[in-house]
PDB file of N, CA, C and O in Angstrom:
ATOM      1  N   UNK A   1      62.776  93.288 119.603  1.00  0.00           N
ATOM      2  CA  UNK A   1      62.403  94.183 120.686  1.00  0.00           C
ATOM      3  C   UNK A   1      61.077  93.714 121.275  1.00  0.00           C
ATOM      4  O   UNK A   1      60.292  92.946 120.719  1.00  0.00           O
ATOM      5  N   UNK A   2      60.953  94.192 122.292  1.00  0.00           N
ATOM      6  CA  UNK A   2      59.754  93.731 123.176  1.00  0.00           C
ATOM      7  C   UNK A   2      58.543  94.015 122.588  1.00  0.00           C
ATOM      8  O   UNK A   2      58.578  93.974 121.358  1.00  0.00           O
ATOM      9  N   UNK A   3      57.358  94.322 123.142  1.00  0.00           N
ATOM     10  CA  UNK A   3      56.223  95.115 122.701  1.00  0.00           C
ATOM     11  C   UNK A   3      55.574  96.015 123.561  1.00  0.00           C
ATOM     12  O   UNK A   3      54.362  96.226 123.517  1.00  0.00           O
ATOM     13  N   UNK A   4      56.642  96.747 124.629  1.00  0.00           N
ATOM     14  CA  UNK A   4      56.874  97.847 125.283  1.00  0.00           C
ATOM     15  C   UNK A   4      56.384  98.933 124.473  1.00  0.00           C
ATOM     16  O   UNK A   4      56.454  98.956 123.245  1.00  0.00           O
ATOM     17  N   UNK A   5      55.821  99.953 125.295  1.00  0.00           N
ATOM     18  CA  UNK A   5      55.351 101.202 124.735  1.00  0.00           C
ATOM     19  C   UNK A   5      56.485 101.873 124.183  1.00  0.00           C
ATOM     20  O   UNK A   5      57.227 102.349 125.043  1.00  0.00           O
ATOM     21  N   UNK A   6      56.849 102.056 122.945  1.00  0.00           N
ATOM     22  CA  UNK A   6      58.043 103.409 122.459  1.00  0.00           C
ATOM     23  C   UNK A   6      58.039 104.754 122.770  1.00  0.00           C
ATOM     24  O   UNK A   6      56.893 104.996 122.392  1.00  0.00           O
ATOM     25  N   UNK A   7      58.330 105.487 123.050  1.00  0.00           N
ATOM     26  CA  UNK A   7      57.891 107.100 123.697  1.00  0.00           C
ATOM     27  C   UNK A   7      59.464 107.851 122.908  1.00  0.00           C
ATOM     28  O   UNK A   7      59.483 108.950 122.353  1.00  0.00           O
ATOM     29  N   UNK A   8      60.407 107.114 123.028  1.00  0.00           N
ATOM     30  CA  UNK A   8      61.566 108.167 122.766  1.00  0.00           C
ATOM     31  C   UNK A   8      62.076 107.920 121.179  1.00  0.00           C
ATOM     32  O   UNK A   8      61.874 106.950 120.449  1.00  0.00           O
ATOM     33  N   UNK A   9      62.505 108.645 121.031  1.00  0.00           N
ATOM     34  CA  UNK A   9      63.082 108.685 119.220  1.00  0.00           C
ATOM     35  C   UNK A   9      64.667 108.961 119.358  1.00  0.00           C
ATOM     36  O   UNK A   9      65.080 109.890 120.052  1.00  0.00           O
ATOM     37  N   UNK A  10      65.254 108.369 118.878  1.00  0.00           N
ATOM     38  CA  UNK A  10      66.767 108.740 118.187  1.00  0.00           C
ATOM     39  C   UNK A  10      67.276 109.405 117.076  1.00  0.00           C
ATOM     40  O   UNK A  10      68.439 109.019 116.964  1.00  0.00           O
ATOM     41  N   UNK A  11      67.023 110.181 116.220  1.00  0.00           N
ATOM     42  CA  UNK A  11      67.637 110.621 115.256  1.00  0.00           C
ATOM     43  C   UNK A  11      68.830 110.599 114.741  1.00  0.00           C
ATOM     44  O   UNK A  11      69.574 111.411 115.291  1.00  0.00           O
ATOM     45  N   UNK A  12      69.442 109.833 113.681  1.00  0.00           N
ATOM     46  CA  UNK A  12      71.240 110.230 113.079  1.00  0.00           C
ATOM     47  C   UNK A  12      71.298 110.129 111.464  1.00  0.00           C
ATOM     48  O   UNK A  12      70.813 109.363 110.632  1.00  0.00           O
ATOM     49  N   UNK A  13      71.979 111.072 111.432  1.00  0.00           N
ATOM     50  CA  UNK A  13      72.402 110.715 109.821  1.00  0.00           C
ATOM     51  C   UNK A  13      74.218 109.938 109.837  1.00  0.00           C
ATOM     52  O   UNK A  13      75.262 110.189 110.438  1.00  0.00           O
ATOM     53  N   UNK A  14      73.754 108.893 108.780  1.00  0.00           N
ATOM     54  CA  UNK A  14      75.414 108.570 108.623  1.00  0.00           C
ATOM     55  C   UNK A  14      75.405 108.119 107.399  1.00  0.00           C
ATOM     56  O   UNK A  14      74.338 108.152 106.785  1.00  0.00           O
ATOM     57  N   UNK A  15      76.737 107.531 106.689  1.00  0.00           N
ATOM     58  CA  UNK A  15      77.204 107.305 105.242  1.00  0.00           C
ATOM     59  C   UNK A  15      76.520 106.658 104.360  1.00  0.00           C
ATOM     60  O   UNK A  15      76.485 105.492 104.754  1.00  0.00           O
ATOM     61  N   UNK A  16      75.886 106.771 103.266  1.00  0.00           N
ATOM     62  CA  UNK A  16      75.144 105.931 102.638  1.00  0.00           C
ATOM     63  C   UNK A  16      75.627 104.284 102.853  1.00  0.00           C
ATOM     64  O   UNK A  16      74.815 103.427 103.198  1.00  0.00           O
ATOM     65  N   UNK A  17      76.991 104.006 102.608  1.00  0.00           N
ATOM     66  CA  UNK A  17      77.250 102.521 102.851  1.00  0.00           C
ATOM     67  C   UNK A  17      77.063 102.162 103.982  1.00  0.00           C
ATOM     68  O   UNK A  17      76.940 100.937 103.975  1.00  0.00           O
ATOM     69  N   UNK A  18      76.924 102.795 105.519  1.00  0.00           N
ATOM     70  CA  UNK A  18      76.410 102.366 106.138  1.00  0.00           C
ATOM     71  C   UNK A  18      75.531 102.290 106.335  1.00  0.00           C
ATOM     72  O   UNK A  18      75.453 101.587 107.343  1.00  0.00           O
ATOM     73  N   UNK A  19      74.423 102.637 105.957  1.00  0.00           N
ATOM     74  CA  UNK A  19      72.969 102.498 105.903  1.00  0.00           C
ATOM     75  C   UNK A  19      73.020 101.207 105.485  1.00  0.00           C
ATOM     76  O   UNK A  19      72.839 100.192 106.158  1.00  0.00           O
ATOM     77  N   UNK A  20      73.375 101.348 103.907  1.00  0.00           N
ATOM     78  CA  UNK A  20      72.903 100.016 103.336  1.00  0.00           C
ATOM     79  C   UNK A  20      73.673  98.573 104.181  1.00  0.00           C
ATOM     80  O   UNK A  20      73.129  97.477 104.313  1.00  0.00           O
ATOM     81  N   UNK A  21      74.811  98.888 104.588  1.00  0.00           N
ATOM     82  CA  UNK A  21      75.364  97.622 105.403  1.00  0.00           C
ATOM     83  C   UNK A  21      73.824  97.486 106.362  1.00  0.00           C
ATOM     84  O   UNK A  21      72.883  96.716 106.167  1.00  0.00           O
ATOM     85  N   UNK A  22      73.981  98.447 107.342  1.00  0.00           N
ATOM     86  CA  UNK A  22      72.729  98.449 108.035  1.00  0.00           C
ATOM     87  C   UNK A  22      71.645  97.307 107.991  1.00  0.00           C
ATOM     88  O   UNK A  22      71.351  96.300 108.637  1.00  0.00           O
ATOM     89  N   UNK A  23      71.312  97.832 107.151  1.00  0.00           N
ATOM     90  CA  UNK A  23      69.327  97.242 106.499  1.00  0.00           C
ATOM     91  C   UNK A  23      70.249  95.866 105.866  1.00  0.00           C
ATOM     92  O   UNK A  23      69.853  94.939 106.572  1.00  0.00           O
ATOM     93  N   UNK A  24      70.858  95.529 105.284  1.00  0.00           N
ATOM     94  CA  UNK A  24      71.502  94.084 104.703  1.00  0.00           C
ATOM     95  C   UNK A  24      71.075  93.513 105.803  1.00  0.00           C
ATOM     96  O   UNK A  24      70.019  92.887 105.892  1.00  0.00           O
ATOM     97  N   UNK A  25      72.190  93.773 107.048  1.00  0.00           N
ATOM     98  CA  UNK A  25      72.370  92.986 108.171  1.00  0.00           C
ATOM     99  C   UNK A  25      71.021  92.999 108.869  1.00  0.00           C
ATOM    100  O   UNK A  25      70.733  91.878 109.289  1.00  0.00           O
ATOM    101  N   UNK A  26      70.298  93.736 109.068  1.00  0.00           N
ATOM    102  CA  UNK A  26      69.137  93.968 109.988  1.00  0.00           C
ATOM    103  C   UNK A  26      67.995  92.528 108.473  1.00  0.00           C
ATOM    104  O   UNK A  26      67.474  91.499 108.904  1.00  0.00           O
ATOM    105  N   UNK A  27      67.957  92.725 107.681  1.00  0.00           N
ATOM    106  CA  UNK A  27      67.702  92.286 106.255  1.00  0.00           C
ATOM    107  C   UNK A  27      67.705  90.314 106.733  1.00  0.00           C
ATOM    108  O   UNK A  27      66.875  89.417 106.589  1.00  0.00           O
ATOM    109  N   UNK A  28      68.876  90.373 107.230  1.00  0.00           N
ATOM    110  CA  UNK A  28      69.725  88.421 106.902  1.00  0.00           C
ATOM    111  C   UNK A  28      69.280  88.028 108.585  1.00  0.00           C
ATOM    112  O   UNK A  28      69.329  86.950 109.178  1.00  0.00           O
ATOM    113  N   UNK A  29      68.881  89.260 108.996  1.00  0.00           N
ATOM    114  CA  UNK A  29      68.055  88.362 110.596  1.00  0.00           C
ATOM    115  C   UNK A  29      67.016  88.591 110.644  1.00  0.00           C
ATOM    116  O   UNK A  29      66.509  88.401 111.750  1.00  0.00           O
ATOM    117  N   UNK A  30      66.307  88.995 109.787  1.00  0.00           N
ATOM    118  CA  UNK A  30      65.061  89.416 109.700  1.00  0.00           C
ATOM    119  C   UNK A  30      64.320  90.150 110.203  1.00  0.00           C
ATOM    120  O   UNK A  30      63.158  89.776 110.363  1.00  0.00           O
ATOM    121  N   UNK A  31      64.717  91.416 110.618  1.00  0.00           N
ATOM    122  CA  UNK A  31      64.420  92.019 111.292  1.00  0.00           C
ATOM    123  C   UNK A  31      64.119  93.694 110.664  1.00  0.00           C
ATOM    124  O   UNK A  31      64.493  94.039 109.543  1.00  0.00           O
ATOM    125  N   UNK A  32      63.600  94.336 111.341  1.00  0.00           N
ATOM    126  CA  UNK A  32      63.565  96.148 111.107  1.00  0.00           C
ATOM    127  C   UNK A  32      64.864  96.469 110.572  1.00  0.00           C
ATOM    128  O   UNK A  32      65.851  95.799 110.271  1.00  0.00           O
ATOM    129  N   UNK A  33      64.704  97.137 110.555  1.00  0.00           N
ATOM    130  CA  UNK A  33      66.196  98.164 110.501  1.00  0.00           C
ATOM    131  C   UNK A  33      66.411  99.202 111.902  1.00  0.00           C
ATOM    132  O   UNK A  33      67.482  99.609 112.350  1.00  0.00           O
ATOM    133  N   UNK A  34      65.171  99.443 112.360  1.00  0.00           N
ATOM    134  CA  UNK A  34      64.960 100.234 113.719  1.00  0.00           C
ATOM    135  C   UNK A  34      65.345  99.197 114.602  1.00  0.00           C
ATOM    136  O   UNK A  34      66.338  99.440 115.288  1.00  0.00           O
ATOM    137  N   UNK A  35      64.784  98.072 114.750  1.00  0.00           N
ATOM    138  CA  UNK A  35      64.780  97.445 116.227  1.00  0.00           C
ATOM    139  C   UNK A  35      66.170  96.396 115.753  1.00  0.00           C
ATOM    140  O   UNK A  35      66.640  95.832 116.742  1.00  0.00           O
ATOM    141  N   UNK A  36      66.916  96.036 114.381  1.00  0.00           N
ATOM    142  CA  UNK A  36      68.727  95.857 114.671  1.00  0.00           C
ATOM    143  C   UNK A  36      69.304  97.368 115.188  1.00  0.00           C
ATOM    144  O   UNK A  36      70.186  97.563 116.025  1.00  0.00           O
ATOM    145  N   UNK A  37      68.882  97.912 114.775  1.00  0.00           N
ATOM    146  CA  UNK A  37      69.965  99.699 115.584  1.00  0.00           C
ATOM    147  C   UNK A  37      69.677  99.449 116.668  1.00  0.00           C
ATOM    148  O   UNK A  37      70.657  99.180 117.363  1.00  0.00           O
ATOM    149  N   UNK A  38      68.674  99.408 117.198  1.00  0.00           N
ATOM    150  CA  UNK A  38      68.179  99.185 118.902  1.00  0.00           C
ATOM    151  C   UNK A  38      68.819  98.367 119.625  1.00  0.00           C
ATOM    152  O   UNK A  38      69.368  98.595 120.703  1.00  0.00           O
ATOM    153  N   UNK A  39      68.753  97.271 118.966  1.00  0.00           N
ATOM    154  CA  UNK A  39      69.425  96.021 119.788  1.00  0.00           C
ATOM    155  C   UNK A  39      70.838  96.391 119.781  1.00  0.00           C
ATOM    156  O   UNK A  39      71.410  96.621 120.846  1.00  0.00           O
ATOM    157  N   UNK A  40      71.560  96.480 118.442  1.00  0.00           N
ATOM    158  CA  UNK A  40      72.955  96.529 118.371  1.00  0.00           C
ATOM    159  C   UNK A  40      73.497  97.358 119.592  1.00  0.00           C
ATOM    160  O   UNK A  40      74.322  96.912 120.390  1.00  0.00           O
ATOM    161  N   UNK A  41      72.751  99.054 119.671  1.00  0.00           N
ATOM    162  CA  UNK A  41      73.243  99.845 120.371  1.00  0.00           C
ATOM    163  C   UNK A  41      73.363  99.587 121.907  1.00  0.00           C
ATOM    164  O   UNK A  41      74.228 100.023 122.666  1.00  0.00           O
ATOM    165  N   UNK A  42      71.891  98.469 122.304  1.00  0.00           N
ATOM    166  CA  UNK A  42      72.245  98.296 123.193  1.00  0.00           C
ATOM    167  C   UNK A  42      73.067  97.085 124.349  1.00  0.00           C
ATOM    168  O   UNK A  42      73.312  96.942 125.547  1.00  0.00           O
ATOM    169  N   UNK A  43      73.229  96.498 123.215  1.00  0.00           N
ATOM    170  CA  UNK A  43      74.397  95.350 123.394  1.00  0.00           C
ATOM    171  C   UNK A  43      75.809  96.365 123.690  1.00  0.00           C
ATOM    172  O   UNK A  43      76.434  96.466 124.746  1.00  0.00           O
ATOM    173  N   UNK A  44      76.117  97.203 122.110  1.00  0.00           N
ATOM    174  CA  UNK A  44      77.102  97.920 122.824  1.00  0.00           C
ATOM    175  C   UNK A  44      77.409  98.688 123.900  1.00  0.00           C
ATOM    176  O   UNK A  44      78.494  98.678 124.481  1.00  0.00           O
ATOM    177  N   UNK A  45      76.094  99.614 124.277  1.00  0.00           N
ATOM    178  CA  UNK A  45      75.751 100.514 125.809  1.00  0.00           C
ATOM    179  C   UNK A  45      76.214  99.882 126.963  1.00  0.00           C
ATOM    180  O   UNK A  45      76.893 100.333 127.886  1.00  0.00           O
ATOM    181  N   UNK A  46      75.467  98.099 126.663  1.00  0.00           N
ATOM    182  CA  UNK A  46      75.964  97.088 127.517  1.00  0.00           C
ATOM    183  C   UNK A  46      77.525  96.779 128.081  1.00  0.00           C
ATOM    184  O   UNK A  46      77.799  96.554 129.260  1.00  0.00           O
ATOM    185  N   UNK A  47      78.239  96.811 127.246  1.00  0.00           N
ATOM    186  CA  UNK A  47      79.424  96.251 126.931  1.00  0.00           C
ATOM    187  C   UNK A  47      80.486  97.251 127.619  1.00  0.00           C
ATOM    188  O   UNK A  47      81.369  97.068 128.458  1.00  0.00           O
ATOM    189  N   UNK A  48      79.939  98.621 126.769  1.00  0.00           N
ATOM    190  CA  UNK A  48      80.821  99.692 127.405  1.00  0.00           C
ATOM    191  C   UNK A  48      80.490 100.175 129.092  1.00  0.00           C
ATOM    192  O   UNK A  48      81.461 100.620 129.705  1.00  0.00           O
ATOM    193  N   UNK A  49      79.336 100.104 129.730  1.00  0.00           N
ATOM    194  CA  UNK A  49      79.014 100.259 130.610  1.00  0.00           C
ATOM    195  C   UNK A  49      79.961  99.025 131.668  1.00  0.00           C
ATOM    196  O   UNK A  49      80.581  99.413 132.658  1.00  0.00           O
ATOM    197  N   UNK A  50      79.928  97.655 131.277  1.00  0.00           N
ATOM    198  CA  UNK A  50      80.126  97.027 132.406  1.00  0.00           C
ATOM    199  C   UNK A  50      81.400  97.542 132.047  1.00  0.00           C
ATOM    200  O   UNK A  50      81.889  98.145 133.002  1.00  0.00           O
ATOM    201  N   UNK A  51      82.218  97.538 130.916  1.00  0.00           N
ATOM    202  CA  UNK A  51      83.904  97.706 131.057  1.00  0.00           C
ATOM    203  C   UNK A  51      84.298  99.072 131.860  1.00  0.00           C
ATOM    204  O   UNK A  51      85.445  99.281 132.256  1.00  0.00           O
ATOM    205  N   UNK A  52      83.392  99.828 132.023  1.00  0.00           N
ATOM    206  CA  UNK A  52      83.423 101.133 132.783  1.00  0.00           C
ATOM    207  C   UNK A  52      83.390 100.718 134.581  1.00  0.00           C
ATOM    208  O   UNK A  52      84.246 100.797 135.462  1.00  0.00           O
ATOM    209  N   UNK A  53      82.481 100.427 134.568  1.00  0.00           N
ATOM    210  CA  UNK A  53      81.891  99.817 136.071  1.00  0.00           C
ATOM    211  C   UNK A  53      82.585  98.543 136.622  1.00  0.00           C
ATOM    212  O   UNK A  53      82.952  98.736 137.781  1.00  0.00           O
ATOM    213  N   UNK A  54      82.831  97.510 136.238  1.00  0.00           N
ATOM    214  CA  UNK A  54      83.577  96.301 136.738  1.00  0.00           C
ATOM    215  C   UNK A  54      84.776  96.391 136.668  1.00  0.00           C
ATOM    216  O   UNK A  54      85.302  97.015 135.746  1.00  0.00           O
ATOM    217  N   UNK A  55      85.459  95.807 137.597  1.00  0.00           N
ATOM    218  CA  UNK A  55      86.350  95.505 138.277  1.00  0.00           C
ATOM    219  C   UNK A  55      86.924  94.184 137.829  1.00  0.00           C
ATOM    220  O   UNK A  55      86.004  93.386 138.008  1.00  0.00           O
ATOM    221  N   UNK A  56      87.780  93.647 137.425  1.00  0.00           N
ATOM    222  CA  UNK A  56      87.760  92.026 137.119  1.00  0.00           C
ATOM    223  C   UNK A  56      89.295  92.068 137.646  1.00  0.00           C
ATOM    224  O   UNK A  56      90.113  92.912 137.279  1.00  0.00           O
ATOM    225  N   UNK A  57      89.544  91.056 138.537  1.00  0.00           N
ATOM    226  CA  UNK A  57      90.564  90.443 138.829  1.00  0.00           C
ATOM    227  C   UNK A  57      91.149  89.278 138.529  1.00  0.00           C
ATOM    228  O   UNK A  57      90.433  88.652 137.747  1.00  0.00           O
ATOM    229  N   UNK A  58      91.823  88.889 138.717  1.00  0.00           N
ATOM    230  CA  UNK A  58      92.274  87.618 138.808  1.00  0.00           C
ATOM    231  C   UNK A  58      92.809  87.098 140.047  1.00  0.00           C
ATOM    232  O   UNK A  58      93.295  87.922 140.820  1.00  0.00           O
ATOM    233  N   UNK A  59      92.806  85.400 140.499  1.00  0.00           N
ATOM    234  CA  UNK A  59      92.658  84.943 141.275  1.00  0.00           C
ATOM    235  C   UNK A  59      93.536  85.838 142.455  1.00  0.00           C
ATOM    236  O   UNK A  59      93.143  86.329 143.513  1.00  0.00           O
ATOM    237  N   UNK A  60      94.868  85.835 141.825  1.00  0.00           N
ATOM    238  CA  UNK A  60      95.399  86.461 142.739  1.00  0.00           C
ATOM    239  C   UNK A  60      95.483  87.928 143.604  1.00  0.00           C
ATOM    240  O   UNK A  60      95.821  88.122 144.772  1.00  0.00           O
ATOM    241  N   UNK A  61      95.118  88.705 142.742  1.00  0.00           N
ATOM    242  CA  UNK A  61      94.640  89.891 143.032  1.00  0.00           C
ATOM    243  C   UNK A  61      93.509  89.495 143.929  1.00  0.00           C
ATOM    244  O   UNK A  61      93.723  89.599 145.137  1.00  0.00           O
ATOM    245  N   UNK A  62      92.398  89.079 143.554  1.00  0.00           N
ATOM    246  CA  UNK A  62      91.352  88.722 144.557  1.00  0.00           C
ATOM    247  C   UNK A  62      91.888  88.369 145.693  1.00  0.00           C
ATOM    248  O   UNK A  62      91.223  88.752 146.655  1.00  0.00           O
ATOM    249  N   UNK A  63      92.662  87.892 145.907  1.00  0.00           N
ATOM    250  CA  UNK A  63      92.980  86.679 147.131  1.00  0.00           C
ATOM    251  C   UNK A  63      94.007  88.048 148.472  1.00  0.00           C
ATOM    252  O   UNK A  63      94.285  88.102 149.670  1.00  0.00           O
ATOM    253  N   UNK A  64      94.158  88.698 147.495  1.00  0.00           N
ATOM    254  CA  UNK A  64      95.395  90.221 147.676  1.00  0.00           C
ATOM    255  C   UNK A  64      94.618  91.178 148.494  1.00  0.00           C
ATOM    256  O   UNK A  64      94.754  91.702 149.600  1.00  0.00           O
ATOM    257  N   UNK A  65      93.533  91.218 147.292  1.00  0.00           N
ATOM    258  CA  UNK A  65      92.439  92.442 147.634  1.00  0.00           C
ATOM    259  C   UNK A  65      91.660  91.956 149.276  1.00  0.00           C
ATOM    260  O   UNK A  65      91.491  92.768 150.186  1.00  0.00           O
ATOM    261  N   UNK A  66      91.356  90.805 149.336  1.00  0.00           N
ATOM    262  CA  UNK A  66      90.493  90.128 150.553  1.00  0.00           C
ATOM    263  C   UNK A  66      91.190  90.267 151.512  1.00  0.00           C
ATOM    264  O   UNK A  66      90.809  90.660 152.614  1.00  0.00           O
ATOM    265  N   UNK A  67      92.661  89.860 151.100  1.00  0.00           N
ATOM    266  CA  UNK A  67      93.490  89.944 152.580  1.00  0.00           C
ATOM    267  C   UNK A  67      94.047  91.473 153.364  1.00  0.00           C
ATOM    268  O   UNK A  67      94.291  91.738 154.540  1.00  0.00           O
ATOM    269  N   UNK A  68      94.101  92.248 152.157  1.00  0.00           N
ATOM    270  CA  UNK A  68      94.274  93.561 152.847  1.00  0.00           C
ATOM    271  C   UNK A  68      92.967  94.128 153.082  1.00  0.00           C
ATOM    272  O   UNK A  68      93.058  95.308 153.423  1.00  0.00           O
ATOM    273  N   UNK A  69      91.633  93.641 153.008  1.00  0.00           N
ATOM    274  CA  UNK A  69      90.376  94.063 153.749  1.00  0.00           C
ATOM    275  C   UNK A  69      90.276  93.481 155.432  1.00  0.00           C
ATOM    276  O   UNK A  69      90.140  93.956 156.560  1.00  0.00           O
ATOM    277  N   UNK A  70      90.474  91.882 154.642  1.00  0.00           N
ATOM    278  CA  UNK A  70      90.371  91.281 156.393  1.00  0.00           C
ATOM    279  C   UNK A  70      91.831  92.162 157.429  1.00  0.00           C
ATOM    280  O   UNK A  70      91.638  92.847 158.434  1.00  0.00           O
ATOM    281  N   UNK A  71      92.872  91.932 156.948  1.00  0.00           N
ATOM    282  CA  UNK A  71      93.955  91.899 157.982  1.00  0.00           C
ATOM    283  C   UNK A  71      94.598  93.823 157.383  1.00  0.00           C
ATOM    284  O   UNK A  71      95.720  94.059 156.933  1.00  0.00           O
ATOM    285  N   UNK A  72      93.185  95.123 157.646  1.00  0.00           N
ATOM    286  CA  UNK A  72      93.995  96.403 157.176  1.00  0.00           C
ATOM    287  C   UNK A  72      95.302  96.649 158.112  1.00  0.00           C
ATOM    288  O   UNK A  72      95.482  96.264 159.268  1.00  0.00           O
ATOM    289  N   UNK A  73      96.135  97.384 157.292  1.00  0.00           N
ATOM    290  CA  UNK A  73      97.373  97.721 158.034  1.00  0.00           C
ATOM    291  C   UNK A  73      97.518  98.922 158.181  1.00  0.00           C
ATOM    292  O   UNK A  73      97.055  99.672 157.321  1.00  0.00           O
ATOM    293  N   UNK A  74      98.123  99.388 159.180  1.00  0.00           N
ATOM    294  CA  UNK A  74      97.995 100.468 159.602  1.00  0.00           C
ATOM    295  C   UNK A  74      98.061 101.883 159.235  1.00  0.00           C
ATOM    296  O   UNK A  74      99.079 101.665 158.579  1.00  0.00           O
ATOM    297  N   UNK A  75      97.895 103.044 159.085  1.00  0.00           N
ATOM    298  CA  UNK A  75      98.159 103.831 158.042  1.00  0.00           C
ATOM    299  C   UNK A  75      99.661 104.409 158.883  1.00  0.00           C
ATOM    300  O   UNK A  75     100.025 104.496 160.056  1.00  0.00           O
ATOM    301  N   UNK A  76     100.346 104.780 157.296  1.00  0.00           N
ATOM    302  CA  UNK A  76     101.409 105.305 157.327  1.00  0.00           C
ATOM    303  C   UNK A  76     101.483 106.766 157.485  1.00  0.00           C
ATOM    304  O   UNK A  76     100.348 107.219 157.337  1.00  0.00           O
ATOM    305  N   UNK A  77     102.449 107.808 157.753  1.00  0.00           N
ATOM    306  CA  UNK A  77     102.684 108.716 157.641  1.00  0.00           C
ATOM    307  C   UNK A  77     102.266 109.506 156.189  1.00  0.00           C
ATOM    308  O   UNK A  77     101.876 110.673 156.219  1.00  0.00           O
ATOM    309  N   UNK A  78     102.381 108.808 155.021  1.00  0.00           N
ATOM    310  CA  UNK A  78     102.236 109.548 153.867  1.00  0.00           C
ATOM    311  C   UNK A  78     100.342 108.889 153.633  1.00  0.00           C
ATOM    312  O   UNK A  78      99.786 109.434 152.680  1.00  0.00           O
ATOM    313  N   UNK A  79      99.727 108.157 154.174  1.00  0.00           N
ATOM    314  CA  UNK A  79      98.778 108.044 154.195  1.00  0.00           C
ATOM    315  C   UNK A  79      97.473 108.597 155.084  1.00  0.00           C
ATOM    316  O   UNK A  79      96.268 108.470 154.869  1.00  0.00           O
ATOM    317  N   UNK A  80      98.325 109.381 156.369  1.00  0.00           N
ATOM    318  CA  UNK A  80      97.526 110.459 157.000  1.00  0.00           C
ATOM    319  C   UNK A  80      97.858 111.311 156.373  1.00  0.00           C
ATOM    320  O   UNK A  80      96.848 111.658 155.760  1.00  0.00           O
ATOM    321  N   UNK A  81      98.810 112.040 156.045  1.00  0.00           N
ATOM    322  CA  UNK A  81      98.676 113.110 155.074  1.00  0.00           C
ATOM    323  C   UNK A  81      97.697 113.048 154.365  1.00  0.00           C
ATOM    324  O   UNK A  81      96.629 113.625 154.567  1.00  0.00           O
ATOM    325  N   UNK A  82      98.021 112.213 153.304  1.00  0.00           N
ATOM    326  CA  UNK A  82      96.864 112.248 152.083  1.00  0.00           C
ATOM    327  C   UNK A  82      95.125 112.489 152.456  1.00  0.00           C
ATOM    328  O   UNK A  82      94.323 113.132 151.779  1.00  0.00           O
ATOM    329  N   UNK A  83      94.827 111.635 153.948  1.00  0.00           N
ATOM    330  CA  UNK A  83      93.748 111.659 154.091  1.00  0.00           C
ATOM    331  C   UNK A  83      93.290 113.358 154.970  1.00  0.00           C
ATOM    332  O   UNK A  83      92.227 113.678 155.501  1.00  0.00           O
ATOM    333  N   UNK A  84      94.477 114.084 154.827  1.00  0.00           N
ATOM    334  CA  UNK A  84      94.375 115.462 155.908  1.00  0.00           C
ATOM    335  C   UNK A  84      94.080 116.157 154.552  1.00  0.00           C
ATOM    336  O   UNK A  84      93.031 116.783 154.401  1.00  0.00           O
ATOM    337  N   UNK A  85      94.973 116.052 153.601  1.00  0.00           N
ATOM    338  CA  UNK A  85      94.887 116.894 152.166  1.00  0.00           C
ATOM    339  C   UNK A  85      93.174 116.668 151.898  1.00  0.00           C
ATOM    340  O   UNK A  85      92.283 117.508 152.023  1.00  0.00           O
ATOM    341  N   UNK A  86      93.070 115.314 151.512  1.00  0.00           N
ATOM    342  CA  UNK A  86      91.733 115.072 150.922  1.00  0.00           C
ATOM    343  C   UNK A  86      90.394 115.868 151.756  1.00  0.00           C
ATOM    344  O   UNK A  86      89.429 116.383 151.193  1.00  0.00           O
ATOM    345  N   UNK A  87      90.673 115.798 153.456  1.00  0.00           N
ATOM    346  CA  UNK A  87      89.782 116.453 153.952  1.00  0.00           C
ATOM    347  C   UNK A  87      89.697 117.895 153.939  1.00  0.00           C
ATOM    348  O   UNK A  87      88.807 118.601 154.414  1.00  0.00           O
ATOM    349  N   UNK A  88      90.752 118.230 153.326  1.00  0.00           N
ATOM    350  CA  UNK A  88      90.774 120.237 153.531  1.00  0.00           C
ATOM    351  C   UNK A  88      90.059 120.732 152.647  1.00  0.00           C
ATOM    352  O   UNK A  88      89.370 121.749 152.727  1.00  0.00           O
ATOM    353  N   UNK A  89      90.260 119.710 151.372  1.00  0.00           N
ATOM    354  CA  UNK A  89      89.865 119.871 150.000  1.00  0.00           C
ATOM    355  C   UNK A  89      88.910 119.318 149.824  1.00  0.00           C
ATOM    356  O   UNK A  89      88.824 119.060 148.623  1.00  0.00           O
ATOM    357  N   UNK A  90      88.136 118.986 150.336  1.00  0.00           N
ATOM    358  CA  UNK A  90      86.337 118.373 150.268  1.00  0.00           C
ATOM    359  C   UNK A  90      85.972 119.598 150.883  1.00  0.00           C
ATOM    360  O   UNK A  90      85.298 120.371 150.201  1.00  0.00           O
ATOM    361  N   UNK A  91      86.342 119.989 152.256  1.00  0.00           N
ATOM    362  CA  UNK A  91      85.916 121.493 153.013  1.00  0.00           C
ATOM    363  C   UNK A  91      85.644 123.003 152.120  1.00  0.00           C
ATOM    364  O   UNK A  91      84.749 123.834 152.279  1.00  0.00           O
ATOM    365  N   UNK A  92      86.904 122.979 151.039  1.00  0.00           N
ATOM    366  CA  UNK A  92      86.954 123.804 150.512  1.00  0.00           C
ATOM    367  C   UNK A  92      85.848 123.849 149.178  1.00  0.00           C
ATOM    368  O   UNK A  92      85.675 124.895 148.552  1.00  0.00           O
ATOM    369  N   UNK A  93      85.125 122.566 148.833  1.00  0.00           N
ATOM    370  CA  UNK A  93      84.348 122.754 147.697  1.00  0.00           C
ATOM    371  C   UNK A  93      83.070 122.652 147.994  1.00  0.00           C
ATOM    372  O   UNK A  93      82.218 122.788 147.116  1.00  0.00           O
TER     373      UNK A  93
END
């Protein structure tokens, strides 16, 4: 971890074997036991955040997605609807 000011605290209790896994592993990199929880958690925060937020395509999809931006087609009948529904119901909340 950096040498950033700390201000916030985490608190958890969990299983004795995980503790001790814990401190082993934090132990064989040499490190705290506070700042491996830190890091770990936020590698995972990391991980789950982009899989939340990104988008990943593949070539073709990309190539799909670009072309129905450049060349939009026209809206359909069941697609003014939808956008009449969606507007009644934004009005209403």
């Amino acid at each position: 971890m950096s040498s950033e000011l700390k201000k916030e605290r985490l608190d958890l209790r969990l299983p004795q074997g995980a503790k001790s896994q814990i401190e082993m592993a934090a132990e064989l990199q040499g490190r705290s036991v506070s700042d491996f929880v830190v890091a770990a958690a936020l590698n995972q925060a990391a991980q789950v955040i982009e899989q939340q937020m990104v988008i990943r395509l593949c070539l073709e999809d990309s190539l799909a997605l670009a072309e129905a931006f450049i060349n939009e087609p026209e809206p359909n009948a069941k697609a003014i609807a939808a956008a009449k529904r969606h507007r009644a119901q934004m009005r209403k909340s």
